[in-house]
N, C-alpha and C positions, 0 to 999 in steps of 0.2 A: 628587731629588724628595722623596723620605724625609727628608732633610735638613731641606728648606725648609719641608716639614709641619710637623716636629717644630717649628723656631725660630719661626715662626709659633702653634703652640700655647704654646711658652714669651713670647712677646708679649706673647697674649690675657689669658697666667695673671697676668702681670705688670703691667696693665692692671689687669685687674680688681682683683688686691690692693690696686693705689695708690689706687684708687678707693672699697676698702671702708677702707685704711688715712686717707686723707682723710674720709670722712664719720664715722671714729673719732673723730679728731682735732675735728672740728668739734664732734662732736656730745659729747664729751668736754668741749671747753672750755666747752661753752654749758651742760652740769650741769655743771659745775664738780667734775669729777674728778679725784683726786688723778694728778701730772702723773709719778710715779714710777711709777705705774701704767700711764701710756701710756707713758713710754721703754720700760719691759721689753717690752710687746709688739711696741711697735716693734723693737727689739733681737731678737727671738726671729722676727718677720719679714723681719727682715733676715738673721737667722742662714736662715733658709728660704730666701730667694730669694738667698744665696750657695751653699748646698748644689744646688739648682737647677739653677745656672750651672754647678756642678763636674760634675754630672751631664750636663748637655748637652756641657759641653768636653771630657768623656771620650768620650761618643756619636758626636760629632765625629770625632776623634782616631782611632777605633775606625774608625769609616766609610774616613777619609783613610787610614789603614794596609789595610785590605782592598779598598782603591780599589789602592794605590799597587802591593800582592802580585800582585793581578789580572793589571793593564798589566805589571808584570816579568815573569811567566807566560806571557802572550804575548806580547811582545818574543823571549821565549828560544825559543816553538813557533816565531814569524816567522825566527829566524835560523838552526833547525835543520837540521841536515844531512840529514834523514831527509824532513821536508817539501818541499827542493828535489830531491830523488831523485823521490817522488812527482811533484814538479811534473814532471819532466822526461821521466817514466815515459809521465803523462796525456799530454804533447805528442807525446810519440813515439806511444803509440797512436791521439794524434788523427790522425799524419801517415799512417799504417798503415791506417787507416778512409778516410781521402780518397785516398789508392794503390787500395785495395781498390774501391772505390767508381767512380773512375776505369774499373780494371778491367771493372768491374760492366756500368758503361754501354757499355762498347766490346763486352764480349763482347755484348750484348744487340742493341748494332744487329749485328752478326753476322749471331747467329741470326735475326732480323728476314730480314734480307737473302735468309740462307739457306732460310726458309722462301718466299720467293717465288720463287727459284729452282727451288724443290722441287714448287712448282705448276706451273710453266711447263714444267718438264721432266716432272710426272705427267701435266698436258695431252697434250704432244707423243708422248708415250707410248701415251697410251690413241687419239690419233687415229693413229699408225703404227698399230695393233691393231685399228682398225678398218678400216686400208687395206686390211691383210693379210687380214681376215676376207673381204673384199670380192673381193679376187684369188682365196683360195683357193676360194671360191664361183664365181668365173667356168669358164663351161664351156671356154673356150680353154687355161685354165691346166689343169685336168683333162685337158681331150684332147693338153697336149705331158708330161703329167707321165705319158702312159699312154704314148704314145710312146717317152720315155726308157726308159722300163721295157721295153720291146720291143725297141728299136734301138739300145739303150746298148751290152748284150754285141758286137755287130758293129760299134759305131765304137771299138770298144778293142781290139778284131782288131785292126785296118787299123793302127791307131796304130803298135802292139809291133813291128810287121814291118817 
């Protein structure tokens, strides 16, 4: 792009010089100016706009070598032993993250699972707990619990014997 600027500026310059070297020229032959006078400046613009040209062919030159140093530069990162170590590094942790991950979700519906299990069994729980509350509030169960306590010692008589 810098390039095409610049050969594009060197155009314009070049343009326009022929343009003021032509209205010399005309305007030279029409007073009747001596014509050794316009070779030299011609001569001295042309000496110009070949200094010019050495100048852009070196800017050139300049650009195409630090283009070409570039691309070798990377050429050599692209074929380095270090950057396929990296690559292979990234793959294996990417492979390590989708294992993990994997994992992730399994262990997840798990616990899912397990957490519904843990309701259904806190349920069952707290309703035995309310059975039992309910029995040991019943006076039937009172009156064999007061019984055993009285007539325990005499059916483990009878037993032993």
């Amino acid at each position: 792009m810098l390039l095409q600027v610049s050969l594009m500026k060197w155009r314009v310059v070049t343009t326009i010089t022929d343009v003021i070297l032509f209205s010399r020229i005309t305007l030279m032959s029409e007073d009747g100016i001596d014509r050794d006078q316009l070779f030299k400046e011609l001569m001295d613009e042309s000496f110009a706009l070949r200094v010019k040209a050495e100048y852009l062919s070196q800017y050139v030159e300049t650009k195409i070598s630090e283009l070409v140093k570039t691309k070798r530069e990377l050429d050599s990162i692209k074929n380095d032993d270090e950057v396929g170590r990296l690559r292979a590094g990234i793959e294996t942790a990417n492979q390590q993250r989708n294992e993990l991950q994997a994992k992730l979700d399994s262990l997840m519906r798990d616990h899912e699972h397990l957490e519904e299990v843990h309701v259904q069994m806190t349920g069952q729980r707290d309703r035995l707990r309310e059975r039992m509350a309910k029995v040991d509030a019943a006076p039937e169960y009172r009156l064999a619990k007061r019984l055993k306590q009285l007539l325990g010692p005499i059916f483990k008589g009878d037993a032993i014997q």
